[in-house]
N, C-alpha and C positions, 0 to 999 in steps of 0.2 A: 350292577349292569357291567357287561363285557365290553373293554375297549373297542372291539369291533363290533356291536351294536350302535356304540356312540357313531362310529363312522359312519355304517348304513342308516341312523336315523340323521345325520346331519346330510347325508348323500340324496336322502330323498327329501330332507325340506329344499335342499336346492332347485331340488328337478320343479317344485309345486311350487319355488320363488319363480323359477326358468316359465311356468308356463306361465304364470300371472303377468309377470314384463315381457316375454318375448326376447328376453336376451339369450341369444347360444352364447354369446363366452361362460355365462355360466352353465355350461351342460360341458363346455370344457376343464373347467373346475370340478362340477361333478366327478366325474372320470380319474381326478385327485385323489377326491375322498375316497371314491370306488377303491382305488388302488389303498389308500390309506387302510380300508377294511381289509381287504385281501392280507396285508400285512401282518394286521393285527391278528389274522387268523393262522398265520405260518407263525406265528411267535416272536416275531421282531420286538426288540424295544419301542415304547412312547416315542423318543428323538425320533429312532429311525424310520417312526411309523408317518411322524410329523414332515421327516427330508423330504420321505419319497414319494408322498401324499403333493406335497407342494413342489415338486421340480416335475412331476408328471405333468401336474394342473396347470402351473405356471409355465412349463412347457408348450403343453395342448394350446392355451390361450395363443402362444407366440408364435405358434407355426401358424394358426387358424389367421391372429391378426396378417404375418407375413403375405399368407394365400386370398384373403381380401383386398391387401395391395396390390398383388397384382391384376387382378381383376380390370376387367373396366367400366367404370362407374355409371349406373344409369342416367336413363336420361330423365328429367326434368316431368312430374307424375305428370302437366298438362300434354308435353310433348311423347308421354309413354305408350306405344300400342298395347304392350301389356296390362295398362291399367286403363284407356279408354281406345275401344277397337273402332271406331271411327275416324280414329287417326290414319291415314294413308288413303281414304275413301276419295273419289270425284265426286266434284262439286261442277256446275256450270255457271257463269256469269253473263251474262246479256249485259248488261251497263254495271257504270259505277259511279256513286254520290260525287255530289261536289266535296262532301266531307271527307271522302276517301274510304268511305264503305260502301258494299255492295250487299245486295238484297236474294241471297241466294235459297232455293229450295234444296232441302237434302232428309232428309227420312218421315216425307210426308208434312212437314212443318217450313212457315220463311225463320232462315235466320241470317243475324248480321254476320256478315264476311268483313273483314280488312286483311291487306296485303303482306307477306312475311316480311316486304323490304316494300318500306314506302319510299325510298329514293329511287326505285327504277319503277317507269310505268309499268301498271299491271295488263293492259290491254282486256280483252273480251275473250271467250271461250273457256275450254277446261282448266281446271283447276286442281289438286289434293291440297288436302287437308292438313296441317302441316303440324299444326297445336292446336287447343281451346283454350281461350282467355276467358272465365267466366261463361259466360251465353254467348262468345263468340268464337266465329272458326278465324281462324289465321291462318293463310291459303298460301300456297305456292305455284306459279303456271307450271303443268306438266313440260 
């Protein structure tokens, strides 16, 4: 077997490791070997095919980890719109418990409300939704 088959068969177990965990650094790695093949088919040496296979990959990793850092980090899955779109929705409150929760209706069903900041009174009227704890909304006054 030709040194640049090893590199495309080791190219693509990564991609089939890549899809089974979900990690992209290793599809940045990939792109290593990728290059490591490419080498091997212009006729480089073994070493050179191994440098430039690993400073691409190891590269790609560092720029990708770099451009994650700067990112800004999401927020918290309970507090995500992206992951439950109920979050930002109006709610209404009529009262509130002696316990500090309120009994609010919101998509056809009652559910438990309590306050995002239980040290300032919540008062009565509208509300969003702020997070879900569990089966509970965690509300904010508009």
């Amino acid at each position: 077997m030709s040194e640049s088959t090893i590199w495309w068969l080791v190219a693509g177990a990564a991609v089939v490791v890549e899809l089974v965990t979900g990690t992209f650094y290793l599809l940045m790695i990939t792109v290593g070997f990728v290059v490591g093949a490419i080498a091997a088919h212009l006729g480089l040496a073994l070493i050179g095919q191994i440098v430039i296979a690993a400073t691409v990959g190891g590269g790609a990793v560092a720029v990708w980890h770099w451009h994650r850092s700067k990112s800004p980090t999401p927020l918290p899955v309970q507090a995500n719109r992206d992951v439950n779109l109920d979050i930002g929705e109006s709610v209404h409150v009529a009262q509130w418990n002696a316990d500090g929760t309120a009994t609010v209706k919101f998509r056809g069903a009652n559910w438990t409300a309590v306050t995002a900041n239980p040290a300032q009174p919540a008062g009565t009227g509208s509300f969003r939704i702020k997070e879900m704890q569990g089966n509970r909304l965690v509300i904010e006054k508009l």
